[in-house]
N, C-alpha and C positions, 0 to 999 in steps of 0.2 A: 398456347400449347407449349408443351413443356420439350427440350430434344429429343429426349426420350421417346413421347409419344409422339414424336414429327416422324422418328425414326421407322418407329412399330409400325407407323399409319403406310410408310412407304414399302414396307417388307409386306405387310397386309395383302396393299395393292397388286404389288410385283407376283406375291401366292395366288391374288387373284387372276390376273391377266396370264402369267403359266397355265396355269387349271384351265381356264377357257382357250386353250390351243389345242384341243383336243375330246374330243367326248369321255373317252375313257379316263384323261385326268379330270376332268371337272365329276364326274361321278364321285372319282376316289376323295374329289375336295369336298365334296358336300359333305358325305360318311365321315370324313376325320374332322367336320364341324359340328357332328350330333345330327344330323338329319337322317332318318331311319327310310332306307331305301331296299327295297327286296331283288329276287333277280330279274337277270336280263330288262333292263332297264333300257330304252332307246332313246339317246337325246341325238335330234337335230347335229347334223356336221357344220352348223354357223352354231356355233355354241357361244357365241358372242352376243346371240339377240336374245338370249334367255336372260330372266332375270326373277331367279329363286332369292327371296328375302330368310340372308344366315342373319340376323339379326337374333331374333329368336330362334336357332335350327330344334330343338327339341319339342316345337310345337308343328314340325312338319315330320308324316309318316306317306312313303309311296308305296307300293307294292308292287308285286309281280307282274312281269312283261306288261311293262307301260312304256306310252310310246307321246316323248316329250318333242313336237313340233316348232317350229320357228318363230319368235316371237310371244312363247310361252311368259308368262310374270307370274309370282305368287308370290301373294306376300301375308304375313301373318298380325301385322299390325297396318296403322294411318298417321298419316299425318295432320289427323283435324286438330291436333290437339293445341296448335299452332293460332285458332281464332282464339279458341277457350281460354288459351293464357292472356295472351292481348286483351280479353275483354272482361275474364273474372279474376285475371292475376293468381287463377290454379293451375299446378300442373299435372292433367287428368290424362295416363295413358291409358289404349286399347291394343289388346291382341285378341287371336283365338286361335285353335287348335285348325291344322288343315289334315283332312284324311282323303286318299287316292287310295282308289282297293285294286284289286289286280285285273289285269287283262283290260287296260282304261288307255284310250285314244284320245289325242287333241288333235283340233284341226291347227291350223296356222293361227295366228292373232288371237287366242286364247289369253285369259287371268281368272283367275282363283284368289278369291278373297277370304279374310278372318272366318273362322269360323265356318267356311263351308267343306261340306264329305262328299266323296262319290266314290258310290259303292263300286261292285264286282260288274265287269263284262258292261262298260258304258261307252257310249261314243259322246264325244260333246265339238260341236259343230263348229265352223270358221268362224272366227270372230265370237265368242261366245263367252260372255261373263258371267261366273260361276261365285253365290254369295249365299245360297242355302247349299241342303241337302237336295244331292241325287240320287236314289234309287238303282240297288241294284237291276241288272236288265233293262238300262232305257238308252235313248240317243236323247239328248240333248241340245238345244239349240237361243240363242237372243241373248240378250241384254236387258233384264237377266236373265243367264240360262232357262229354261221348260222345257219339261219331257213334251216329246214330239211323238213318240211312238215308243213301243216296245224292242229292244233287241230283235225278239222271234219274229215279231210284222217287217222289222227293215230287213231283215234275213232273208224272209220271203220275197219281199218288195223288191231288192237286189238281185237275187238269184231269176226272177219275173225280166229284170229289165238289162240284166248283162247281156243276154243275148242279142237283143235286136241294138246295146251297142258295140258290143264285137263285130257285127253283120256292118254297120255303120263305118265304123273305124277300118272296114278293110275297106269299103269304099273311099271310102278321103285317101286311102293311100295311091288306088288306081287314079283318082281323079287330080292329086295333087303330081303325083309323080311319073303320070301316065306308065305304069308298067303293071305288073300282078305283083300283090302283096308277096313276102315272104314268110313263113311259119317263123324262122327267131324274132321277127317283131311282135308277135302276139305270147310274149314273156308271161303274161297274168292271164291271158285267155286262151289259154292252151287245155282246160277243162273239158270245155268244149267241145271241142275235134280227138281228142287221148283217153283212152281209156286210163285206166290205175295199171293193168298188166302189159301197158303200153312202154315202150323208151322213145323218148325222142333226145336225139344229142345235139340237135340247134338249140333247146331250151334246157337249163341246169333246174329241174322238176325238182331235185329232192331239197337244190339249197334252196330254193326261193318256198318248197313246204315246211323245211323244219320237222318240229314237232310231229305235223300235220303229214307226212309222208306216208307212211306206214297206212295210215285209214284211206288215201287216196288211192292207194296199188288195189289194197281189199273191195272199196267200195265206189271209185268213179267210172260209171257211165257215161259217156260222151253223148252229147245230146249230136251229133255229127260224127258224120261214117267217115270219119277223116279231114284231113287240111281241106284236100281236094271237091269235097262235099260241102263243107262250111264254106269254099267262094261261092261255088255255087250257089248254096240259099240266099249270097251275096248279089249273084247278079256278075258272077265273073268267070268268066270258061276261061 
């Protein structure tokens, strides 16, 4: 290797390891490497276990409000090509296109392989190796990924079973901490016991809805006539 390219290879590195000191610079480094990313994009605060292959960036596309978890990898080519040559003295590469559509979750330990899509509004599970297509509207899950269910069924399935763990989770608090829970610990399960025309100032309701705000004043129902009701169904005066 030539100075030159000892030099570049180290400036390279150095553009890399900056970018990953932060989510919002590693965003801004992908984009200025050709990798086509839509808004509000969520990467992981250990942006150091991620590992997006710019090798190829213009055969990776993500979209809107995607949310990239810890020890995410994608990569758009392999390294087989490596027996091929040893054994037929060709040098035979492989890429493929990767597409992420909008509104797309990972769990933790997640890779996206060559050639695989996944559509609009997906969930794809811990540990889950993703090498075809996924469908818009599914969860995801294995090695290799497979639709497990429909969006609308885990929507149901979720909203069915947050309750009896909310009910649950106030319990471990009395039992662990022997005292009465408090409402700012139930950050996410404040649906619950709140109406939408409700305020509660232990919980920050409107940052943690976002988007979602506005529909929640209009249209939540609390399945509990209060904090005070929901220990209750708990099992806690």
């Amino acid at each position: 290797m030539s100075r030159a390219s000892k030099l570049k290879s180290k400036i390279d590195n150095f553009k890399l390891r900056w970018a990953r000191s932060s989510p919002k610079r590693y965003i801004k480094f992908l984009r200025s490497k050709g990798v086509k990313i839509g808004d509000d994009l969520f990467v992981t605060n250990d942006v150091k276990s991620l590992s997006i292959d710019i090798t190829r960036p213009s055969l990776i596309e993500i979209g809107n409000n995607v949310r990239l978890n810890k020890n995410l990898t994608i990569v758009t080519h392999d390294g087989a090509f490596y027996v091929l040559k040893n054994k037929y003295k060709e040098f035979i590469p492989a890429s493929g296109r990767i597409k992420i559509g909008n509104n797309v979750y990972f769990g933790r330990n997640c890779t996206v392989l060559k050639g695989a899509s996944i559509g609009d509004n997906c969930i794809i599970g811990f540990g889950s190796i993703v090498s075809k297509s996924i469908p818009d509207n599914s969860v995801a899950v294995g090695a290799p990924a497979k639709v497990v269910c429909s969006i609308e069924d885990y929507y149901k399935k979720r909203k069915e079973e947050s309750v009896e763990q909310a009910l649950d989770y106030a319990r471990s608090i009395q039992e662990r901490f022997n005292r009465k829970p408090r409402i700012e610990e139930f950050w996410e399960e404040f649906p619950l016991f709140i109406n939408g025309d409700e305020d509660c100032p232990e919980i920050r309701i409107k940052k943690q809805l976002g988007d979602a705000y506005e529909h929640f004043k209009k249209n939540n129902k609390a399945v509990f006539n209060g904090f005070d009701d929901f220990l209750k169904a708990a099992g806690i005066e």
